[in-house]
C-alpha positions as a LaTeX table, in Angstrom:
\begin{tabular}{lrrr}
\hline
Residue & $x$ (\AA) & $y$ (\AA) & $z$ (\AA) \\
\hline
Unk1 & 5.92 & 49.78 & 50.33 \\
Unk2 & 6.21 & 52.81 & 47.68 \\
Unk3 & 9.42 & 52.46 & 45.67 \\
Unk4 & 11.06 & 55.71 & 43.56 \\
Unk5 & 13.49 & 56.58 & 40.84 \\
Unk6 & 17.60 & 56.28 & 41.52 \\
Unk7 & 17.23 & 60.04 & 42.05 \\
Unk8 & 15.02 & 60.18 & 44.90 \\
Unk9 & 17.05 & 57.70 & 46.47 \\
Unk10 & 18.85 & 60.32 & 47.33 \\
Unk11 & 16.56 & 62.61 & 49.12 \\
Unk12 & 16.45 & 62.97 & 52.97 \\
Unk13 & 13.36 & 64.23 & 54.35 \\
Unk14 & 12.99 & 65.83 & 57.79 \\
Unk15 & 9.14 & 65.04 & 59.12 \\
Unk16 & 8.78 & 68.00 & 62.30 \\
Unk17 & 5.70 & 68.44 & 64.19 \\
Unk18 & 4.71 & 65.08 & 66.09 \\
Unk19 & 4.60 & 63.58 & 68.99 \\
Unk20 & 6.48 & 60.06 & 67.15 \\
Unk21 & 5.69 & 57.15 & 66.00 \\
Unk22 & 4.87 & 54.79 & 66.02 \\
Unk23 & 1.82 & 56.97 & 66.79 \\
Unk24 & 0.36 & 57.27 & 70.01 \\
Unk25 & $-2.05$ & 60.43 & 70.11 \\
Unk26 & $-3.44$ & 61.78 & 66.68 \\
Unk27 & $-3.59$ & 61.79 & 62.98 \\
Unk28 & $-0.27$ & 63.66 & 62.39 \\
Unk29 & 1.42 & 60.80 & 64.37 \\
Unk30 & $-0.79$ & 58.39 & 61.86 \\
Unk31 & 0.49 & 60.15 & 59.08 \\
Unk32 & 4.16 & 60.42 & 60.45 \\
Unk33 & 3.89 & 56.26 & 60.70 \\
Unk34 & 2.27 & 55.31 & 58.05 \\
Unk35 & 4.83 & 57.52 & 55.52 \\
Unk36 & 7.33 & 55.46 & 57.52 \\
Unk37 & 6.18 & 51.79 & 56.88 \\
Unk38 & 5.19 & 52.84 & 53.16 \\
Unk39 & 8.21 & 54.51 & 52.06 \\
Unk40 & 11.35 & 52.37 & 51.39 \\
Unk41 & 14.25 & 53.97 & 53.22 \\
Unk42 & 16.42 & 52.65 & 50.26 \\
Unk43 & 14.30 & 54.88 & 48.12 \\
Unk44 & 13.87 & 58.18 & 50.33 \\
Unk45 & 15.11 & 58.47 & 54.14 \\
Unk46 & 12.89 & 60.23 & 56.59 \\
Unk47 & 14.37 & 61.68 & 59.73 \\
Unk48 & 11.40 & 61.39 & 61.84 \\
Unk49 & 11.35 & 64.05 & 64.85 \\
Unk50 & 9.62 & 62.76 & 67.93 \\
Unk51 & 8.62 & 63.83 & 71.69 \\
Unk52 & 11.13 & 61.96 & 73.97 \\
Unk53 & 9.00 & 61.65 & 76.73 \\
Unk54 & 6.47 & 60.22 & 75.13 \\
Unk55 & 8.80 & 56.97 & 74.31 \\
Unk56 & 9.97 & 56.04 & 77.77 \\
Unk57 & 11.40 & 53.15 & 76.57 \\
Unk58 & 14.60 & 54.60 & 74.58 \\
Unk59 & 15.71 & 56.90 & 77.70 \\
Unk60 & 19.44 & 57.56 & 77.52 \\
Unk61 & 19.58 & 57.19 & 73.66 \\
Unk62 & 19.75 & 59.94 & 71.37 \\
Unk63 & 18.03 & 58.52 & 68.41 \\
Unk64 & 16.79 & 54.94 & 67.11 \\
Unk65 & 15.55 & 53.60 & 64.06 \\
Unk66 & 11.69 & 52.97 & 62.82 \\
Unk67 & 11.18 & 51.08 & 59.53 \\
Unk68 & 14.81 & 51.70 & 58.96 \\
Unk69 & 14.07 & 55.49 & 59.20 \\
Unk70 & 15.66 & 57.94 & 61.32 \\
Unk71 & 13.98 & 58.80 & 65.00 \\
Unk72 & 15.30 & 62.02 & 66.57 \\
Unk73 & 14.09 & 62.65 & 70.52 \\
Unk74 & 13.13 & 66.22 & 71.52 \\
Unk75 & 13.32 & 67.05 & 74.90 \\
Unk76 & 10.07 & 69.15 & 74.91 \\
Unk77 & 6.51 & 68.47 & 74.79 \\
Unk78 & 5.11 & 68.59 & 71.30 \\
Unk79 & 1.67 & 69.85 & 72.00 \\
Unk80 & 0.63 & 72.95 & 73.75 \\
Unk81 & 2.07 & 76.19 & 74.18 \\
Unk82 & 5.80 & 74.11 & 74.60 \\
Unk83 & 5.18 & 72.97 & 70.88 \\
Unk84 & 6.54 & 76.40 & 69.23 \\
Unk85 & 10.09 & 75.48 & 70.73 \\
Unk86 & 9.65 & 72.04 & 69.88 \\
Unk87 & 9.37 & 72.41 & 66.59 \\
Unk88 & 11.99 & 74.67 & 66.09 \\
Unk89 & 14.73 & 72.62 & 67.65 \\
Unk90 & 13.18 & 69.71 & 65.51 \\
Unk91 & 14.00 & 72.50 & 62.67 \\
Unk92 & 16.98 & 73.01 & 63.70 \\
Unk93 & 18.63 & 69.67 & 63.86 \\
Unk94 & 16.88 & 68.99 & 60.69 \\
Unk95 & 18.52 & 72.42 & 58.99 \\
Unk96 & 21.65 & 72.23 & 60.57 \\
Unk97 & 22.80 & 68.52 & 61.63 \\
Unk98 & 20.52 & 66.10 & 59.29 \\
Unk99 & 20.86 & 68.51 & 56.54 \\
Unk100 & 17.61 & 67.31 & 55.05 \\
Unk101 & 16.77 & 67.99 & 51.28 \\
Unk102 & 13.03 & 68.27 & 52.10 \\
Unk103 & 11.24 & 69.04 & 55.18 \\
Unk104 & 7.74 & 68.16 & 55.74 \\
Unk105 & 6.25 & 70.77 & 58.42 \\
Unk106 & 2.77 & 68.94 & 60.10 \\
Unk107 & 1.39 & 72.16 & 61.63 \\
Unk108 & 2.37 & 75.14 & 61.94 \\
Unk109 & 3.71 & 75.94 & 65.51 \\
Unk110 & 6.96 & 76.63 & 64.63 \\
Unk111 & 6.29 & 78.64 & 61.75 \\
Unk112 & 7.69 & 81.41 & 63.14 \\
Unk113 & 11.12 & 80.28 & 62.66 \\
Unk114 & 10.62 & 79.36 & 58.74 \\
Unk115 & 12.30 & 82.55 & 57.57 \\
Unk116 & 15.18 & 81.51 & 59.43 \\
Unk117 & 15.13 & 78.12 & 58.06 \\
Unk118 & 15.32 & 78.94 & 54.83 \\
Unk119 & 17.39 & 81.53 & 55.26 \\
Unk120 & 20.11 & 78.91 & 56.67 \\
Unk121 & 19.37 & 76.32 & 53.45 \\
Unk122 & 18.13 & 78.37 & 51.21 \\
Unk123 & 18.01 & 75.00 & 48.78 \\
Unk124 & 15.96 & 72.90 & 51.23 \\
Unk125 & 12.47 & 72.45 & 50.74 \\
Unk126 & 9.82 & 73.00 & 52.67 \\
Unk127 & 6.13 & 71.31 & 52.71 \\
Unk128 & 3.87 & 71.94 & 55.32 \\
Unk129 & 0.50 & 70.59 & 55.68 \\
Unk130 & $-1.64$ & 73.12 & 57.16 \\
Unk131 & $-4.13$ & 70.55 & 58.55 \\
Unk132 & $-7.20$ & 71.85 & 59.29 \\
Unk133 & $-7.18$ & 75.63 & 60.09 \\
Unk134 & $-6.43$ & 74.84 & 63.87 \\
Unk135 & $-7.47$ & 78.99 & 65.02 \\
Unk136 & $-11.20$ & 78.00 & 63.68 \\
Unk137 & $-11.43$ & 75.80 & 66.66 \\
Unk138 & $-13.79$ & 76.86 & 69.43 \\
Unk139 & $-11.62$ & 75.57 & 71.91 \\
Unk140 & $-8.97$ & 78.42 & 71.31 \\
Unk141 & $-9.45$ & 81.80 & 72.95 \\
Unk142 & $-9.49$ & 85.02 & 71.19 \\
Unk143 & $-5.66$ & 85.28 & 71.63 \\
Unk144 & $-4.72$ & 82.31 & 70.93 \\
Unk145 & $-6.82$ & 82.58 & 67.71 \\
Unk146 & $-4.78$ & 85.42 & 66.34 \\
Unk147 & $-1.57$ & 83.64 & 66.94 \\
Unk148 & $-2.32$ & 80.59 & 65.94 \\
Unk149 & $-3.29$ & 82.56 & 62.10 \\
Unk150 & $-0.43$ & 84.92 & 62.43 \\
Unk151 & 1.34 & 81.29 & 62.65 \\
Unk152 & $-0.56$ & 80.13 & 59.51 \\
Unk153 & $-0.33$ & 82.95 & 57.54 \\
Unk154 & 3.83 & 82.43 & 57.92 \\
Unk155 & 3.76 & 78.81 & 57.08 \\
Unk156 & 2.02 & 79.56 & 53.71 \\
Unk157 & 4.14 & 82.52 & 53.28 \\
Unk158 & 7.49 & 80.62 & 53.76 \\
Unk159 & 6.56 & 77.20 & 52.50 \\
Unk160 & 7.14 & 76.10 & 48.98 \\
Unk161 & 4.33 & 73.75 & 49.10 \\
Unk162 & 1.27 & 73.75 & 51.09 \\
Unk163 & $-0.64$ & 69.94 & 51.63 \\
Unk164 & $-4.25$ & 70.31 & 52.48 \\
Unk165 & $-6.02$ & 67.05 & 53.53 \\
Unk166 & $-9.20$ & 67.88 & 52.52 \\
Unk167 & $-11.24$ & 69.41 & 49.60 \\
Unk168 & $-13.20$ & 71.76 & 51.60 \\
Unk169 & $-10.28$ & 73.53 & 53.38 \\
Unk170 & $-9.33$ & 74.75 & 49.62 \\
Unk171 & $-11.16$ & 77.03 & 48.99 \\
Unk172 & $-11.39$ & 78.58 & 52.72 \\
Unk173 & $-7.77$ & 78.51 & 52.56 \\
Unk174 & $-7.62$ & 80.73 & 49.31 \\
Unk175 & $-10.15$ & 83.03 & 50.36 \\
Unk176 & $-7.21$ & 83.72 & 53.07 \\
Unk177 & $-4.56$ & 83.17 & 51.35 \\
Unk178 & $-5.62$ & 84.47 & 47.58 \\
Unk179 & $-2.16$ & 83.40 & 45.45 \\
Unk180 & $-2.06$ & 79.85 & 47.61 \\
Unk181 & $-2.30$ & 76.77 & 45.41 \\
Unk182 & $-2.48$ & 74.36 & 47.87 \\
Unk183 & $-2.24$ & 70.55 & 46.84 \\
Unk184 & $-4.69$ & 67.71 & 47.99 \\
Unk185 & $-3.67$ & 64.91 & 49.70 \\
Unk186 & $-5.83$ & 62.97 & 52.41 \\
Unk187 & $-4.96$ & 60.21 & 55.40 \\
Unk188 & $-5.68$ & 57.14 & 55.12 \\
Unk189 & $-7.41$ & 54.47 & 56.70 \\
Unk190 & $-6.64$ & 50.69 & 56.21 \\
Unk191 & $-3.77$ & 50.25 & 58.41 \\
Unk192 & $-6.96$ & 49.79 & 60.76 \\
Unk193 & $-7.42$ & 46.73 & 59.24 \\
Unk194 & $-5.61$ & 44.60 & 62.01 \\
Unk195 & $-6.48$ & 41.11 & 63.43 \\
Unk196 & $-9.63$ & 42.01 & 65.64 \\
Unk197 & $-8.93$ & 41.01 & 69.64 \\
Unk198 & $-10.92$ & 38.00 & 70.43 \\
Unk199 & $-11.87$ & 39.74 & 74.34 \\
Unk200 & $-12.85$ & 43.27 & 75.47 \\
Unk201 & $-15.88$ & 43.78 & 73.36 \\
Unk202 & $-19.08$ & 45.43 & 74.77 \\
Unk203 & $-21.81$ & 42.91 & 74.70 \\
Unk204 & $-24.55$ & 45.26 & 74.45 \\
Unk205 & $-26.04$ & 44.55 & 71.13 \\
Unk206 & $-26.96$ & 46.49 & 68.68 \\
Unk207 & $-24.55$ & 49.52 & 68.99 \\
Unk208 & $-23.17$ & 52.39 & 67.07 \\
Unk209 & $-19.79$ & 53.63 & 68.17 \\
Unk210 & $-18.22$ & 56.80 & 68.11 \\
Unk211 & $-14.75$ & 57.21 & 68.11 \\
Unk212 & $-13.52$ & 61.40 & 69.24 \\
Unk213 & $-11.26$ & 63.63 & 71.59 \\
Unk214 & $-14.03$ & 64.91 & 73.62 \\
Unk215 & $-13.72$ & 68.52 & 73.07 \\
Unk216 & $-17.60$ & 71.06 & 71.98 \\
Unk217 & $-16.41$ & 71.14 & 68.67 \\
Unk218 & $-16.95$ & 67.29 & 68.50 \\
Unk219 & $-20.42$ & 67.21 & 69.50 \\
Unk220 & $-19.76$ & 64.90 & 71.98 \\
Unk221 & $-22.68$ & 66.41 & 74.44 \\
Unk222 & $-24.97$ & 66.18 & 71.12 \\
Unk223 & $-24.17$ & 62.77 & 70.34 \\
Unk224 & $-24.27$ & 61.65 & 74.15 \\
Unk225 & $-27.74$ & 63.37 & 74.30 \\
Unk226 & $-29.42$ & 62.03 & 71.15 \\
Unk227 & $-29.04$ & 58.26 & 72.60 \\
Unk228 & $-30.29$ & 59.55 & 75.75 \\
Unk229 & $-33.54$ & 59.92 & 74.06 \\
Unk230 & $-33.09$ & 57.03 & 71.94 \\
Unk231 & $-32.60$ & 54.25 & 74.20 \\
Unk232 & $-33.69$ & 51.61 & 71.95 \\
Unk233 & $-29.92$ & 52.08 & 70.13 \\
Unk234 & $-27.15$ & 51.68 & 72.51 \\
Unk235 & $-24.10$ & 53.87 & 72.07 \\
Unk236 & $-19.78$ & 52.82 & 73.09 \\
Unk237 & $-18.25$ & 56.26 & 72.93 \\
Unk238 & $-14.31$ & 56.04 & 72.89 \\
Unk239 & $-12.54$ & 59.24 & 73.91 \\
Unk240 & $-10.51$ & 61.24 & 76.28 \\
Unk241 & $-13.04$ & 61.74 & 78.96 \\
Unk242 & $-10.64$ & 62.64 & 82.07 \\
Unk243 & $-8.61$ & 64.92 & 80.16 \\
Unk244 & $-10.38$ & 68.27 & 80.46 \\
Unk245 & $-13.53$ & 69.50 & 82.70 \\
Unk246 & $-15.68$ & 69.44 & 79.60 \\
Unk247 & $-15.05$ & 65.24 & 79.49 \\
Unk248 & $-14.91$ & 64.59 & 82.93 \\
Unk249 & $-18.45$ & 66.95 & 83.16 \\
Unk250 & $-19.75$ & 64.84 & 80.12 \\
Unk251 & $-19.37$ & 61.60 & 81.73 \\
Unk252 & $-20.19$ & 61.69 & 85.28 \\
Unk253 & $-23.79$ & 62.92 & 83.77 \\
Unk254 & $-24.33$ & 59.91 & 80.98 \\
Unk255 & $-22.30$ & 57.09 & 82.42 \\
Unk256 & $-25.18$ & 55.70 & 84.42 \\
Unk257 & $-27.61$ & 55.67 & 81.32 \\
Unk258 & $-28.11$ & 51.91 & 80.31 \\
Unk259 & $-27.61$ & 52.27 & 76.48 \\
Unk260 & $-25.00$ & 54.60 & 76.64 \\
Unk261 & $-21.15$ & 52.93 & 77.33 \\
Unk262 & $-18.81$ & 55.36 & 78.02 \\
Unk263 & $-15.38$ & 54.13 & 77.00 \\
Unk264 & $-11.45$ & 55.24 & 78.53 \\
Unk265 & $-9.10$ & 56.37 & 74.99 \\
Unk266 & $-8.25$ & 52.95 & 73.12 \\
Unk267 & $-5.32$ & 52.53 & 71.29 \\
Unk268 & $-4.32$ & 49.22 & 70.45 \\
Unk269 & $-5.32$ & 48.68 & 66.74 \\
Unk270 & $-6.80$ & 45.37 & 67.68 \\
Unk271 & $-9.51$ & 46.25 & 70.30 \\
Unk272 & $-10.75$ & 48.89 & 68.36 \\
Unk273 & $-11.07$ & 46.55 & 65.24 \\
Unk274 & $-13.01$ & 44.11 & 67.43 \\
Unk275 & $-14.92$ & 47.10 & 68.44 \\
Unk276 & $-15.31$ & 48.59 & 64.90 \\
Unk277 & $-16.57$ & 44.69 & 63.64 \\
Unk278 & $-19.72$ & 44.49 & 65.94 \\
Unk279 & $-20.61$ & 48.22 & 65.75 \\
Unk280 & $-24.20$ & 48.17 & 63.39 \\
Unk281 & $-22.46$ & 51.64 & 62.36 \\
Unk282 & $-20.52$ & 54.61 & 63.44 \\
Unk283 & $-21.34$ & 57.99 & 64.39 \\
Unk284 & $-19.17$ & 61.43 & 63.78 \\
Unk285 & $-19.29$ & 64.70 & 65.41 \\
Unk286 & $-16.91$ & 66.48 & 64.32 \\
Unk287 & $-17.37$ & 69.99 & 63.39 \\
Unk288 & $-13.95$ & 71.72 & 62.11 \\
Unk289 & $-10.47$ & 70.54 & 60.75 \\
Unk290 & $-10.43$ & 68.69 & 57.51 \\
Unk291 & $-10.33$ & 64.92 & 56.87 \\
Unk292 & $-10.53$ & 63.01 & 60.28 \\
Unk293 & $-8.73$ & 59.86 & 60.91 \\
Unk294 & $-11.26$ & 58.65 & 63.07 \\
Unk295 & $-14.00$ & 58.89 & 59.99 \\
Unk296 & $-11.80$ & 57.45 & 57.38 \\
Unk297 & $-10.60$ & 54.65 & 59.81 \\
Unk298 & $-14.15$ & 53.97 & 59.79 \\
Unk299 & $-14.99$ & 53.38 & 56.68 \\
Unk300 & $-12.79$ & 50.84 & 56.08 \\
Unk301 & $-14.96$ & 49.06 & 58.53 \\
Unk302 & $-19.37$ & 49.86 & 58.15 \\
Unk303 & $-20.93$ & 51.62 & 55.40 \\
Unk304 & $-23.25$ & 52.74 & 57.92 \\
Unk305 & $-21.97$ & 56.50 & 59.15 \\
Unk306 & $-24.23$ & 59.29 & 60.44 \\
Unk307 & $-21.89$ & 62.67 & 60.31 \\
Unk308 & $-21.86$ & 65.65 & 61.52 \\
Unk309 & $-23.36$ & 67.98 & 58.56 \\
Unk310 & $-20.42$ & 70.16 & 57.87 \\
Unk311 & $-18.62$ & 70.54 & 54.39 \\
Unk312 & $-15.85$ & 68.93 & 55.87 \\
Unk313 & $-17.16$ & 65.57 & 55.99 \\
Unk314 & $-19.64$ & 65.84 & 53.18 \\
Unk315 & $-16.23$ & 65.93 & 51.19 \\
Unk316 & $-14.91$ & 63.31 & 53.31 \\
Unk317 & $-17.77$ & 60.99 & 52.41 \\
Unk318 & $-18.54$ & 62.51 & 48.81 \\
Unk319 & $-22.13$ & 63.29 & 50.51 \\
Unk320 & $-22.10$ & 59.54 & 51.06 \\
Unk321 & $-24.12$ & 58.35 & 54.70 \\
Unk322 & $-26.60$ & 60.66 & 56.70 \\
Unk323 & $-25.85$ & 63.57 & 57.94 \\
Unk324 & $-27.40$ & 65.59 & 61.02 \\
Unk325 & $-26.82$ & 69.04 & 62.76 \\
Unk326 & $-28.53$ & 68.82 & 66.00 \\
Unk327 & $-29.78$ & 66.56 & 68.76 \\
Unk328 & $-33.60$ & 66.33 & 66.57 \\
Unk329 & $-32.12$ & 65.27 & 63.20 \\
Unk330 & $-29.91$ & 62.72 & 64.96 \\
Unk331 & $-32.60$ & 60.94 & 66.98 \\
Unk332 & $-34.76$ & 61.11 & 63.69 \\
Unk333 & $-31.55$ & 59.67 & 61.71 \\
Unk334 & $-31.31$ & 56.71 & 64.76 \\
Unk335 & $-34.92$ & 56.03 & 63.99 \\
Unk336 & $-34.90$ & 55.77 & 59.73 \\
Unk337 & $-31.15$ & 54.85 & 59.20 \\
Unk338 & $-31.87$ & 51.39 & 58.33 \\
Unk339 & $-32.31$ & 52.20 & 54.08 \\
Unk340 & $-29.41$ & 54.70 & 54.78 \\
Unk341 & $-26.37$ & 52.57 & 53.98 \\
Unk342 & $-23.47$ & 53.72 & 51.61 \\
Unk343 & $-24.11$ & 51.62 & 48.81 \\
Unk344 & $-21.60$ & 49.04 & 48.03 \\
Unk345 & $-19.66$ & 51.09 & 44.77 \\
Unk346 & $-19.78$ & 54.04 & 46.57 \\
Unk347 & $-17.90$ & 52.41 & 49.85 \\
Unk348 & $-15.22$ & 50.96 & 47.78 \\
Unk349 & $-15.00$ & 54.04 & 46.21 \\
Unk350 & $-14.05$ & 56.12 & 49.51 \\
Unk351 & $-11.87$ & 52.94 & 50.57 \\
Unk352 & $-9.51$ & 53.11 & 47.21 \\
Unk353 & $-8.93$ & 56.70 & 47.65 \\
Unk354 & $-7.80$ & 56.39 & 51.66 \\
Unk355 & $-5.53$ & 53.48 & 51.16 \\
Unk356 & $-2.04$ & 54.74 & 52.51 \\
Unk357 & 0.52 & 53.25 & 49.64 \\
Unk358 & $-1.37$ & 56.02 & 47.22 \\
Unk359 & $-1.30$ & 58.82 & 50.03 \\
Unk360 & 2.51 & 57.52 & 50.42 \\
Unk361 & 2.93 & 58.22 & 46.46 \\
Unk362 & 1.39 & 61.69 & 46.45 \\
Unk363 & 3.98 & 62.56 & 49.78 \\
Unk364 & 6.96 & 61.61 & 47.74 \\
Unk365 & 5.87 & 63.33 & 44.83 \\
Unk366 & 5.40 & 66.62 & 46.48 \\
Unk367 & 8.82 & 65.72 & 48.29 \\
Unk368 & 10.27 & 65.33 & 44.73 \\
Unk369 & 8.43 & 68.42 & 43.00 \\
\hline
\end{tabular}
């Protein structure tokens, strides 16, 4: 756990834009966690905003505690469309009741109410990590697009700091944003390294595994299609299949190949480590965003990844693994990647710089700044 100076002691720190923790859906939850459980509350408290629906289990009460840290239940969804208003009451409680010193913005839904924000505490800071661009995503229509960067463009406008997890979104980000210095700071990994569960592997041997929210910009279909024709390797797919036409479409079409396992969301640390252990490697589609849990998580478990060939994970990896950008390269890659493996320096490399008690430092730093 990351200790401070008798000064930050003092600093209360308002985390907005998650579902909760501990984390049940993505990488901002991750994040949201993992600052918890690394970051003495006798050092620097977190008020840590969460979804209250999504924690069933502390109905009736209007906050608890998490690694001796603040939890604060909003009674809106925090994803979707709903998300704007959750994140401003979030804001709101954090401006006007918590009285945070710092807030740290994951997102940029409620950006729109930043002006405001400050304009209540004009002495509070506020970071927000931009994550990774979200209106690039193909999934967004054309309106949603130009909201979601109107959003963006007001978060870096009305942030003191902006927290980029990943090298390639710099420079994109400043050919937006010209004057934006944005600082670097990237998720981590090992708190994947968990006990492995002793039952619920696949027995199909050997397998790569792949590890996504099935949505295009994954390349699930690509990835699903390249074992297809490569039937010698067999392929356990975790994801979010029922959760949209696209997965349900996607697996009622390659569920009944033989090699190819397609696997309900997994989120007990455990059963994915167990899966992670026997996988001969791990496979990433992902096409947009910046650093991806799912890939970092990874590493800390094969030095055998095939990636999507985007800069995104080229920085990710340091050009580390193989990379491929359709179904062709990939089925070649299946075929050759036996002298592929990230050599042994490189690996330990990439696992020393997505260890979570450094990320925790560089937080409270830019909390501090």
């Amino acid at each position: 756990m990351v200790t401070s100076t008798k000064q930050e002691a003092t600093a209360l720190v308002g985390v907005v834009g998650t579902v909760g923790v501990p984390g049940r859906y993505g990488g901002f939850e991750t994040l949201a966690e993992q600052l918890a459980r690394h970051i003495s509350p006798q050092t620097m408290r977190l008020v840590l905003y969460c979804q209250r629906s999504a924690y069933p289990e502390v109905r009736g009460q209007p906050d608890t505690h998490f690694e001796g840290h603040q939890r604060v239940f909003v009674p809106l969804r925090a994803n979707g469309p709903a998300s704007m208003l959750h994140d401003v009451l979030a804001m709101s409680h954090a401006v006007l009741v918590a009285r945070v010193d710092v807030m740290l913005v994951l997102g940029y839904s409620g950006a729109w109410a930043l002006p405001l924000m400050r304009l209540l505490r004009p002495r509070m800071r506020i970071v927000t990590n931009i994550d990774g661009m979200e209106w690039r995503r193909d999934k967004f229509g054309v309106r949603a697009k130009k909201l979601l960067r109107w959003l963006e463009g007001w978060a870096v406008r009305f942030s003191h700091l902006v927290i980029a997890d990943n090298a390639a979104l710099i420079p994109l980000a400043k050919a937006s944003y010209p004057d934006l210095d944005p600082l670097l700071i990237a998720y981590g990994g090992d708190h994947s390294l968990v006990q492995p569960a002793t039952a619920g592997t696949i027995s199909a041997q050997p397998y790569y595994l792949s590890v996504a929210r099935i949505e295009p910009e994954n390349n699930c279909e690509l990835i699903l299609q390249a074992f297809a024709e490569t039937p010698e390797w067999n392929l356990v797919f975790v994801g979010n299949w029922d959760a949209s036409e696209y997965g349900r479409s996607l697996k009622t079409r390659y569920m009944g190949q033989p090699n190819l396992h397609v696997v309900d969301p997994i989120y007990d640390l455990a059963v994915l480590a167990a899966l992670r252990r026997d996988a001969y490697g791990y496979v990433h589609g992902h096409s947009v965003g910046g650093t991806k849990p799912s890939l970092v998580e990874a590493l800390f478990h094969t030095s055998r990844v095939l990636a999507f060939d985007c800069a995104f994970n080229r920085s990710t990896l340091d050009n580390k693994g193989a990379y491929f950008s359709n179904v062709a390269q990939l089925c070649e890659r299946l075929e050759n990647f036996v002298h592929q493996e990230i050599e042994h320096k490189d690996i330990q490399l990439l696992r020393q710089r997505y260890r979570w008690g450094s990320i925790a430092k560089a937080y409270m730093d830019a909390f501090s700044k």
